[in-house]
N, C-alpha and C positions, 0 to 999 in steps of 0.2 A: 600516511601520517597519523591518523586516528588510530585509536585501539580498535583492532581487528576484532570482532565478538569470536571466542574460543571456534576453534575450527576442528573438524571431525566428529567422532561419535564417544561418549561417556556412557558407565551407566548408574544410574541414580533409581534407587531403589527397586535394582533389578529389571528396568524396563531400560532398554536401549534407544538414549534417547537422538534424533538429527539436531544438529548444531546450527545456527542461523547466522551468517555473516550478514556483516552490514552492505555488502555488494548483493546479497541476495533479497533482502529486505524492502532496496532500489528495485531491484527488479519485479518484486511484486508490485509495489507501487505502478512503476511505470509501465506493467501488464493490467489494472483497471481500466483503461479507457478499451481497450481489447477485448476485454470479459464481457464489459458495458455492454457493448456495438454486437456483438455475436448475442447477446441476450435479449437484447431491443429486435435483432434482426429476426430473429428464430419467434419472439411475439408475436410480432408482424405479421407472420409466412401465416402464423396457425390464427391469428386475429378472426373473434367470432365464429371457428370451428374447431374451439377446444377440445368437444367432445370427439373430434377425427383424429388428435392428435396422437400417435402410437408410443407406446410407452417409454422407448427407446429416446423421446423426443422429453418427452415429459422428466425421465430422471436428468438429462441434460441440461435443463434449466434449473431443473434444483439444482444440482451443481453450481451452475451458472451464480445461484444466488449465494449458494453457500459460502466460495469465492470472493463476491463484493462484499457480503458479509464479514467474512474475516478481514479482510483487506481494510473496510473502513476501522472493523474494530481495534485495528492497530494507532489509529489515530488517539484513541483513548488517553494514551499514558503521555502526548507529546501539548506541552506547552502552545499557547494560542498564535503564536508567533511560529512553532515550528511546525504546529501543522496547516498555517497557511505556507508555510517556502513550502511543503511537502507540497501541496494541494496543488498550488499553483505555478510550480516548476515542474515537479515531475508530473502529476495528473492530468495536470492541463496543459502541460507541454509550452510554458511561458520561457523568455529565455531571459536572463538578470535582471537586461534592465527596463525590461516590462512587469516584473516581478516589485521590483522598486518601485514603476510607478501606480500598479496596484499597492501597494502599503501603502504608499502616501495619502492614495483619493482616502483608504478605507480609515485610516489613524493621523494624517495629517501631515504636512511637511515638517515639522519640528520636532517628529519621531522619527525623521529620514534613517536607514542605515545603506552602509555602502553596501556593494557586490562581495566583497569578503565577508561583510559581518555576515549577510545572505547565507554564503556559503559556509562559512563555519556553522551557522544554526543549523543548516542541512543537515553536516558530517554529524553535528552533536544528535538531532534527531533520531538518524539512522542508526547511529550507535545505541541510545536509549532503545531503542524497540528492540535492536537486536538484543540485549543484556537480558531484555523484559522476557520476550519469548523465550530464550534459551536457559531462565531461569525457570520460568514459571508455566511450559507448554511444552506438553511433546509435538512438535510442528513437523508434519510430515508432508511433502512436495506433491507426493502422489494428488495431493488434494486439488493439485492447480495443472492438472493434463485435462 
């Protein structure tokens, strides 16, 4: 239903650039609690014997960070409403109408929205990042293996 963000590859000023759909946008999102957990976990392992840690481990986490780092950066451009349905649907893995009753405590019951407005804000969200990045970034996947 939404506008799909252009699919395949262009090139813009000589550099070929990957294209960002809004189903893959979802999926980064919904890949941060994963990135999280493997980067807390790999902490942990080497917790107070940093300096044992072999480098192979050590570029791994950067990685690790480089990943939530972009992931959160994408929140940037999404209005305070669409990045709590982001945050709290897909991040946190809330399902409507737990979503719903997190708005309420945090803004009130007389800012209620239904499950559709919810959901339309999503689609509109994901659409925006996607437009943003595919305008304004060479986004490359490789970065999230």
């Amino acid at each position: 239903h939404g506008t799909e963000a252009r699919v395949g590859n262009t090139k813009e000023g000589g550099m070929e650039m990957a294209i960002l759909t809004e189903q893959e946008v979802k999926q980064l999102f919904l890949m941060r609690p994963e990135i999280e957990m493997e980067k807390r976990m790999r902490e942990a392992y080497w917790y107070r014997r940093a300096d044992e840690m072999p480098p192979s481990d050590r570029l791994r986490l950067e990685t690790l960070d480089r990943q939530l780092l972009m992931i959160d950066a994408l929140m940037a451009v999404l209005t305070r409403d669409e990045a709590f349905v982001v945050q709290t649907h897909l991040i946190e893995g809330l399902d409507w109408s737990r979503v719903i009753l997190e708005y309420n405590k945090r803004w009130g019951s007389d800012m209620e929205k239904t499950i559709r407005a919810m959901q339309i804000c999503l689609r509109k969200a994901l659409q925006k990042v996607a437009i943003t990045i595919n305008k304004r970034i060479d986004f490359e996947w490789h970065n999230f293996k």
